[in-house]
BALOVO-688776 format. One line per field, with one value per atom (N, C-alpha, C): x negated, y negated, z; residue number from 1; residue in three letters; chain; atom name. Coordinates in Angstrom, 2 decimals, decimal comma. Atoms other than C-alpha are relative to their C-alpha. Example, Ala and Ser with C-alpha at 12.3 -4.5 7.8 and 13.67 -1.06 7.14 Angstrom:
% residues 2
px	[-0,89;-12,30;-0,90;0,82;-13,67;0,77]
py	[1,19;4,50;-1,20;1,19;1,06;-1,09]
pz	[0,00;7,80;0,00;-0,06;7,14;0,73]
nr	[1;1;1;2;2;2]
rest	[ALA;ALA;ALA;SER;SER;SER]
kette	[A;A;A;A;A;A]
atom	[N;CA;C;N;CA;C]
END
This chain:
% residues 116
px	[1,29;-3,12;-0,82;1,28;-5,63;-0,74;1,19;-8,22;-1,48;1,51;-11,98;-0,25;0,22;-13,01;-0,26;0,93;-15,31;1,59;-1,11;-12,17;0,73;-0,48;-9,94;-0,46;0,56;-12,47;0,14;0,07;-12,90;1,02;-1,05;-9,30;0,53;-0,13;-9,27;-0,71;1,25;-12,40;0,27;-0,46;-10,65;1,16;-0,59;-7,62;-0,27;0,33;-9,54;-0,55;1,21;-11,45;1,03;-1,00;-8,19;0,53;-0,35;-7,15;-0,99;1,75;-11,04;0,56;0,20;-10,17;1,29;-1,51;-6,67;-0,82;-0,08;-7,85;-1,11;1,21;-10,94;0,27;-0,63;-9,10;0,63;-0,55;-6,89;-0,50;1,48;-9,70;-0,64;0,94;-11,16;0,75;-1,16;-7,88;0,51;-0,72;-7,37;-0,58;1,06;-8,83;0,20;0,23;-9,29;1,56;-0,99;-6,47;0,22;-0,02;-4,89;-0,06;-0,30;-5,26;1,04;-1,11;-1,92;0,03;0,15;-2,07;-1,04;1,07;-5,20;0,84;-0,19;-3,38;1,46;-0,88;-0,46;-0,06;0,52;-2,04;-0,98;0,17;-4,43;1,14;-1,18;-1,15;0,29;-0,58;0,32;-0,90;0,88;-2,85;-0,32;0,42;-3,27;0,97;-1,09;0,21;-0,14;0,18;-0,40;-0,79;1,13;-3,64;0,48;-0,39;-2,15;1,07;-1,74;1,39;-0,95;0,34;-1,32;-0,77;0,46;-3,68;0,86;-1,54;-0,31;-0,34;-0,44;0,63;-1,25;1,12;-3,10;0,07;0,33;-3,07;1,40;-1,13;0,47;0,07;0,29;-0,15;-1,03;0,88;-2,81;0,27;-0,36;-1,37;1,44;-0,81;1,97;-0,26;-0,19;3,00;0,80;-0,87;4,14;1,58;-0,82;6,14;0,01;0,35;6,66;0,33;-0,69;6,53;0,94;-0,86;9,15;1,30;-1,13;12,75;1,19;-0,53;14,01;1,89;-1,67;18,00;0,53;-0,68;20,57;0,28;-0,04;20,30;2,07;-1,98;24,88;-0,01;-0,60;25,58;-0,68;1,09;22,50;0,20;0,46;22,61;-0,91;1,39;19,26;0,25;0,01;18,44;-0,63;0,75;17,07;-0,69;1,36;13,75;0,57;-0,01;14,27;-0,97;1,46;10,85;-0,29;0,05;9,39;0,30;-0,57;10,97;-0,16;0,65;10,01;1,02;-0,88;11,25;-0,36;0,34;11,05;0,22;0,35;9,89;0,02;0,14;10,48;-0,78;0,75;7,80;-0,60;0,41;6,56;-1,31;0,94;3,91;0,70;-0,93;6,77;0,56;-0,42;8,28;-1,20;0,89;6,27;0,61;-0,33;6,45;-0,58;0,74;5,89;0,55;-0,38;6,34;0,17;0,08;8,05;0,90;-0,68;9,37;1,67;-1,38;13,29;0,77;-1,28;16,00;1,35;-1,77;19,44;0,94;-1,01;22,64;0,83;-0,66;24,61;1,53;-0,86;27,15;0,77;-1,02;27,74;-0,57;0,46;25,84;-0,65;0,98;23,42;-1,53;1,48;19,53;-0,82;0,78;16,83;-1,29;1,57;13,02;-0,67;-0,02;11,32;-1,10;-0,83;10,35;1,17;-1,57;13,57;0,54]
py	[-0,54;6,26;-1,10;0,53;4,63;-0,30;0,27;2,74;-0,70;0,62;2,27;-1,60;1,12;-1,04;-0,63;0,37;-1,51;-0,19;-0,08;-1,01;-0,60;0,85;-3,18;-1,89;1,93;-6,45;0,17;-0,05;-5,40;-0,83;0,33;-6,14;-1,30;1,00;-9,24;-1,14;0,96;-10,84;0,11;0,06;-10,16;-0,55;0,95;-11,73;-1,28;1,40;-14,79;-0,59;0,14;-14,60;-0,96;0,39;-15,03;-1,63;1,76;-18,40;-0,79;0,86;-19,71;-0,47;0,15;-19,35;-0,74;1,13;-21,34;-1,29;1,09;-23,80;-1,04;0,67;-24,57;-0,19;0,15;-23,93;-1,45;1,59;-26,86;-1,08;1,54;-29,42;0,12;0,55;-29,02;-0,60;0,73;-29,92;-1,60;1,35;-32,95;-0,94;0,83;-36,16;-0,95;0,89;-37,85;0,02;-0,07;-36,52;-0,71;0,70;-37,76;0,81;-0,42;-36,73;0,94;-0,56;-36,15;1,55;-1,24;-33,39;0,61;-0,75;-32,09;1,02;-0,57;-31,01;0,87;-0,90;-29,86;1,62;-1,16;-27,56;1,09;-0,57;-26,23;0,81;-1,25;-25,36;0,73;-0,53;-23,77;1,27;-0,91;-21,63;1,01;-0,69;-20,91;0,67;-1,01;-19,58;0,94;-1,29;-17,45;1,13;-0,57;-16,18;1,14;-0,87;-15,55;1,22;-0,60;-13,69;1,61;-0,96;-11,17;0,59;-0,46;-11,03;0,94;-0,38;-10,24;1,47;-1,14;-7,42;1,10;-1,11;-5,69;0,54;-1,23;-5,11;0,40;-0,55;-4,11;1,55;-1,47;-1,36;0,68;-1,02;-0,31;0,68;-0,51;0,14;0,96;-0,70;1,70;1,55;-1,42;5,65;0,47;-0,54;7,28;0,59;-0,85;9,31;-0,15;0,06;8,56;1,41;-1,55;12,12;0,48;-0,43;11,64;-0,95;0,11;11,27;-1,22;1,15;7,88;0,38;0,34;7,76;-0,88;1,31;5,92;-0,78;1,07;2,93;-0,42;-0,19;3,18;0,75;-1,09;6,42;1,04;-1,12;8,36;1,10;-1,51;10,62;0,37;0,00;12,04;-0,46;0,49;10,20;0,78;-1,11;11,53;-1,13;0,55;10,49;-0,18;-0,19;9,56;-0,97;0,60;8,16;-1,25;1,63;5,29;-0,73;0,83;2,33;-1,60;1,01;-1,39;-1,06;0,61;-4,01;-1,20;1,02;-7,74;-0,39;0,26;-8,66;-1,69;1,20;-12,27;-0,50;-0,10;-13,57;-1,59;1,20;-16,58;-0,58;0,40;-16,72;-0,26;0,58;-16,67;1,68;-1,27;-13,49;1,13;-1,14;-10,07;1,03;-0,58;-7,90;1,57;-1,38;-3,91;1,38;-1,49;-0,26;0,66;-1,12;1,70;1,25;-1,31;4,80;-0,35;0,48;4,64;1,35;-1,41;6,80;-0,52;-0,17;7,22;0,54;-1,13;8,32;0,37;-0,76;10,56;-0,74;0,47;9,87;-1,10;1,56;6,06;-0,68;0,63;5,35;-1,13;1,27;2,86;0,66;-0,38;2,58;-0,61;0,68;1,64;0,56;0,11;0,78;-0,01;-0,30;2,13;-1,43;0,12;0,16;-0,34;0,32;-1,28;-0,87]
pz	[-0,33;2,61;0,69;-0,82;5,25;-0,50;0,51;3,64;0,79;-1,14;4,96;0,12;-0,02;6,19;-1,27;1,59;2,85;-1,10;1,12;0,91;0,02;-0,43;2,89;-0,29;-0,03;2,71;-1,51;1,29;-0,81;-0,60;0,41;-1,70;0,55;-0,55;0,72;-0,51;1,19;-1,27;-0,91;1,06;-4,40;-0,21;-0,47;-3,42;-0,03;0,14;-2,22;-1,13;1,64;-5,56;-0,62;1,12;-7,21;0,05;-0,77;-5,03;-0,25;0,42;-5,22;-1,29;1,98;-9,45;-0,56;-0,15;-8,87;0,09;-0,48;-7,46;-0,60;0,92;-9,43;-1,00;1,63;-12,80;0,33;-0,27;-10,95;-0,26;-0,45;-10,14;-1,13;0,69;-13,10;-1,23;1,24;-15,25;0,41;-0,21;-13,20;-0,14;0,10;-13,50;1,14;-1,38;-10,06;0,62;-0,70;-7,98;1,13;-1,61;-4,79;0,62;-0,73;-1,89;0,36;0,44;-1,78;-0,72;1,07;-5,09;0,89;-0,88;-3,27;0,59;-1,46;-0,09;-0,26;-0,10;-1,48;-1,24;0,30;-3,76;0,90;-0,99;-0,93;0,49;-1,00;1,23;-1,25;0,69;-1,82;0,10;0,19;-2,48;1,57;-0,98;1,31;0,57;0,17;1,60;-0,72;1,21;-1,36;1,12;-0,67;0,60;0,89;-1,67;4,09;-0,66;0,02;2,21;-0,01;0,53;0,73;0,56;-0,81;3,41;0,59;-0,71;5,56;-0,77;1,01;2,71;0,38;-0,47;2,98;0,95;-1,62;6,63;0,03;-0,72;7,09;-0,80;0,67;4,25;0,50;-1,24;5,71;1,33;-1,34;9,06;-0,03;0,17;7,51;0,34;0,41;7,96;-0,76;1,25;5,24;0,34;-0,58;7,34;1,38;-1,51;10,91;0,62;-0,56;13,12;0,37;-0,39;14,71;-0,89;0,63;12,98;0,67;-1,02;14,08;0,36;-0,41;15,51;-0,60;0,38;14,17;0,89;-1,18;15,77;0,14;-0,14;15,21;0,87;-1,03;16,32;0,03;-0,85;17,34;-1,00;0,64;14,82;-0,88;0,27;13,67;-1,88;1,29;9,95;-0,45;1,50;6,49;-0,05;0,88;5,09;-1,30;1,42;1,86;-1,32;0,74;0,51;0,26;-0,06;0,21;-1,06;0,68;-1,14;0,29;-0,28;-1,74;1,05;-0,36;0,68;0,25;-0,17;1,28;1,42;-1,02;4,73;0,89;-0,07;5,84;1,00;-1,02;8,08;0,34;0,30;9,14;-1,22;0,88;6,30;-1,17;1,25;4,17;-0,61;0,16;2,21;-0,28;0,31;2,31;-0,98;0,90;-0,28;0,15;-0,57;1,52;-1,20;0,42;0,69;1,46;-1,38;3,65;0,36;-0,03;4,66;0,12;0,17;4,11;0,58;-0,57;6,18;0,21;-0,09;5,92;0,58;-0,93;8,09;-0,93;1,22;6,26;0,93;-0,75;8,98;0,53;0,26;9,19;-1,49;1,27;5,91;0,14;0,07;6,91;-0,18;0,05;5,97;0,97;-0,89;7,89;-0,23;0,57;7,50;1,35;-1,16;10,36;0,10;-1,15;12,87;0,59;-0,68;13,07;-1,21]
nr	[1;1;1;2;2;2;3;3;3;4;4;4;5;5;5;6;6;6;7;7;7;8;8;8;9;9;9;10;10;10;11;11;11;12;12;12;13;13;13;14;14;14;15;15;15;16;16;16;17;17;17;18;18;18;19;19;19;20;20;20;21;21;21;22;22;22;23;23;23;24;24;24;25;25;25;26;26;26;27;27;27;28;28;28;29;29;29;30;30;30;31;31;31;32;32;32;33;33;33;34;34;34;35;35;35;36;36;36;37;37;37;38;38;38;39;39;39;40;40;40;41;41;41;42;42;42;43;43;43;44;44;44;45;45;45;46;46;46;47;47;47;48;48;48;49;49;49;50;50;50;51;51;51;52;52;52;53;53;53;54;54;54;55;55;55;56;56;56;57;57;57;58;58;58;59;59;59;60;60;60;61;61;61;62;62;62;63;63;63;64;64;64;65;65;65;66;66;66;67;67;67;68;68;68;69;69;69;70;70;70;71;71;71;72;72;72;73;73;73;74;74;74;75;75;75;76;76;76;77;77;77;78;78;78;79;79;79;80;80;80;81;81;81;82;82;82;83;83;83;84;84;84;85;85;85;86;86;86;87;87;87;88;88;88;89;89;89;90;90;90;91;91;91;92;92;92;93;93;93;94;94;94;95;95;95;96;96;96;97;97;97;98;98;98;99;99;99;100;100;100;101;101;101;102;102;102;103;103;103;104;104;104;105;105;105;106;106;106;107;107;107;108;108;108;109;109;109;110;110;110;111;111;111;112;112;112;113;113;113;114;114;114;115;115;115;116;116;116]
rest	[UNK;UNK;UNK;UNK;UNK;UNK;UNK;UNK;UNK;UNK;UNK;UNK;UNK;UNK;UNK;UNK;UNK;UNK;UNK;UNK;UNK;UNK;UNK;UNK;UNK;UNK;UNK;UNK;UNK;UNK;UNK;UNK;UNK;UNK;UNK;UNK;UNK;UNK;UNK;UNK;UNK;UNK;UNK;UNK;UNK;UNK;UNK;UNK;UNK;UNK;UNK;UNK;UNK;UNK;UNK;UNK;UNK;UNK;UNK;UNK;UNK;UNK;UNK;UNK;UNK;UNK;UNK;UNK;UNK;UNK;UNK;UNK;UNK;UNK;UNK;UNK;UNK;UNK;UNK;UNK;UNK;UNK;UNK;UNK;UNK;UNK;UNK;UNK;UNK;UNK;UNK;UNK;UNK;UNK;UNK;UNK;UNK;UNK;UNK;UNK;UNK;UNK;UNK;UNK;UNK;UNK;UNK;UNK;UNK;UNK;UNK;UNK;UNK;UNK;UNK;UNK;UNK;UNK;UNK;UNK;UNK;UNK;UNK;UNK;UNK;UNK;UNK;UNK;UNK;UNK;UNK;UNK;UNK;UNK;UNK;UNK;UNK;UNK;UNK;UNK;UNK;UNK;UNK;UNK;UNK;UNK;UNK;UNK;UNK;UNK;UNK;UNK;UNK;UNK;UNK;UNK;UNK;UNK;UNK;UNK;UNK;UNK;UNK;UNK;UNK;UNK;UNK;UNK;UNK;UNK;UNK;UNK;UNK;UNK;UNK;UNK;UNK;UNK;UNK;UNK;UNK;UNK;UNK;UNK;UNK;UNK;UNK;UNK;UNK;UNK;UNK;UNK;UNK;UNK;UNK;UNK;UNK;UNK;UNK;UNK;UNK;UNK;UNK;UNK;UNK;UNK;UNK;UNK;UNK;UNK;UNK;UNK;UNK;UNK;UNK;UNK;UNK;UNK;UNK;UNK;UNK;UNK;UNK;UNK;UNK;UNK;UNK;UNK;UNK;UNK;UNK;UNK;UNK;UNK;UNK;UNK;UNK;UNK;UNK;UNK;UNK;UNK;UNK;UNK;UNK;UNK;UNK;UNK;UNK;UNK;UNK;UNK;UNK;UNK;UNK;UNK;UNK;UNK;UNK;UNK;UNK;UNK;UNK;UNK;UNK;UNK;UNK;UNK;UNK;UNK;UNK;UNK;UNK;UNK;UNK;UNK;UNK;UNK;UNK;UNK;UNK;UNK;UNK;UNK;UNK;UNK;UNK;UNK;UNK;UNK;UNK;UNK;UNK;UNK;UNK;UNK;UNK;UNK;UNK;UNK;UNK;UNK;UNK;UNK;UNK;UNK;UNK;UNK;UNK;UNK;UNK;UNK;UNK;UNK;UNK;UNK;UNK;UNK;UNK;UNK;UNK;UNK;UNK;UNK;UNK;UNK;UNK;UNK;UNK;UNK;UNK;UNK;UNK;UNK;UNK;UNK;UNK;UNK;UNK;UNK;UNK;UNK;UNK;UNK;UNK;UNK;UNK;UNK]
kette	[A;A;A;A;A;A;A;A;A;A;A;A;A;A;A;A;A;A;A;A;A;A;A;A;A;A;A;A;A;A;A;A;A;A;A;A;A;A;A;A;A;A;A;A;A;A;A;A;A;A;A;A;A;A;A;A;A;A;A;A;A;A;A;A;A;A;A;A;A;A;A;A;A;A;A;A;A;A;A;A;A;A;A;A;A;A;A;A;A;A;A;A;A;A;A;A;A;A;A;A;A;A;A;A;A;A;A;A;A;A;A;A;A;A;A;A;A;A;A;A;A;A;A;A;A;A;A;A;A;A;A;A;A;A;A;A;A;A;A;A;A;A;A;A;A;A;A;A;A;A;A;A;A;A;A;A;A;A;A;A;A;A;A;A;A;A;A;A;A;A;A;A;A;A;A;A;A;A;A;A;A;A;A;A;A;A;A;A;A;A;A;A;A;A;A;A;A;A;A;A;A;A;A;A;A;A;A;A;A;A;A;A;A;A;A;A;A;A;A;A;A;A;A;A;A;A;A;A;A;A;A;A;A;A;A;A;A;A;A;A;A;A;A;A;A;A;A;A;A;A;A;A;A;A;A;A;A;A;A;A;A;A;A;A;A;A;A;A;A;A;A;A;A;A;A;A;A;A;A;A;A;A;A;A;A;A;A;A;A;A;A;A;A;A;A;A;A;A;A;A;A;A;A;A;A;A;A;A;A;A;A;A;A;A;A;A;A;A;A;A;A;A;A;A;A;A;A;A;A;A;A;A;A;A;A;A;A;A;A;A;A;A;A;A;A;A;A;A]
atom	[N;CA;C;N;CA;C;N;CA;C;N;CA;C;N;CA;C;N;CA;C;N;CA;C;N;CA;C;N;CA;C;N;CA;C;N;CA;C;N;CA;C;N;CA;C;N;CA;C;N;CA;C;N;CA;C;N;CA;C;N;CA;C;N;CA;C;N;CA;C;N;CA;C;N;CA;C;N;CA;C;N;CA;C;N;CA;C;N;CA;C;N;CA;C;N;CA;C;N;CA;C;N;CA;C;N;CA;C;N;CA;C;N;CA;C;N;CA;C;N;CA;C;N;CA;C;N;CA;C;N;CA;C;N;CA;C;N;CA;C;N;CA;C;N;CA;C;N;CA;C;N;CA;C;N;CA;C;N;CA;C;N;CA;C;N;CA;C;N;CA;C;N;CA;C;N;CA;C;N;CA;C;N;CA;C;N;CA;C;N;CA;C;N;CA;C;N;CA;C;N;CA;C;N;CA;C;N;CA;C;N;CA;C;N;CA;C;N;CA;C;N;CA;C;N;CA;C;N;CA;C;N;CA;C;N;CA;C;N;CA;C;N;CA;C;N;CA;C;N;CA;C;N;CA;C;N;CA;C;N;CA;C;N;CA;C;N;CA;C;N;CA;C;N;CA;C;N;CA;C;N;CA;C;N;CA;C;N;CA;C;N;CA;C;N;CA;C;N;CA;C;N;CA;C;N;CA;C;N;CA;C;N;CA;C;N;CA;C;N;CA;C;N;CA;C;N;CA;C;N;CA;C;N;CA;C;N;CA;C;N;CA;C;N;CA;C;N;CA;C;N;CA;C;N;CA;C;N;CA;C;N;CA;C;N;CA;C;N;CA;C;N;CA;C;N;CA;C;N;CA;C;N;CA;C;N;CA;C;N;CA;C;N;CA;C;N;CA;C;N;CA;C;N;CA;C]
END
C-alpha cells in the first residue's frame, strides 16, 4: 500500500530516532573515546540508517501486483503470481531486506522477483 508523504517521513524520523538513541546510549557508556571508536561507530550507525532508509522508499514504490504478467525470462512462457514473499536485495548500502511480488514458471520451474 502507498503511503502519504507525512507517513513516509514519519517512519524515516523514527528510524533516525532509533540511530540518534544508539549512538548516545554509546557516548554516554564510554569514557573519552578515540577518534578512531568514534568513526567507526558513526559508519556502523550510518549504514544501519541508509539500509532502512533504502527499505522505506523501495516499499513504498513497490506493486503488489504488477498489471502486466511478466515472461519467463527462459522460455517466454507467461508466469504465475504467487504472492508476496520476503527477499534479500544486495545493494551497495549493503543487504536490503524487501517484500515483493513472486512468479513462477510452471514450465521451466524458475522464480522471479519482478523487475528482474
Amino acid at each position: 500500500m502507498k503511503c502519504t508523504r507525512d507517513q513516509m517521513k514519519a517512519e524515516l524520523l523514527a528510524e533516525a530516532e532509533v540511530v540518534i538513541d544508539e549512538l548516545l546510549d554509546w557516548h554516554e557508556n564510554r569514557q573519552e573515546p578515540t577518534l578512531t571508536q568514534l568513526e567507526e561507530v558513526i559508519l556502523k550507525l550510518r549504514k544501519q540508517l541508509s539500509q532502512r532508509m533504502a527499505e522505506i522508499v523501495l516499499r513504498d514504490q513497490e506493486a503488489i501486483q504488477p498489471v502486466m504478467v511478466p515472461p519467463c525470462p527462459t522460455c517466454g512462457q507467461k508466469m504465475h503470481y504467487k504472492g508476496m514473499k520476503g527477499v534479500t536485495i544486495e545493494s551497495r548500502l549493503g543487504p536490503l531486506q524487501l517484500e515483493r511480488g513472486y512468479y513462477y514458471c510452471h514450465h521451466c520451474r524458475s522464480g522471479l522477483f519482478p523487475p528482474g
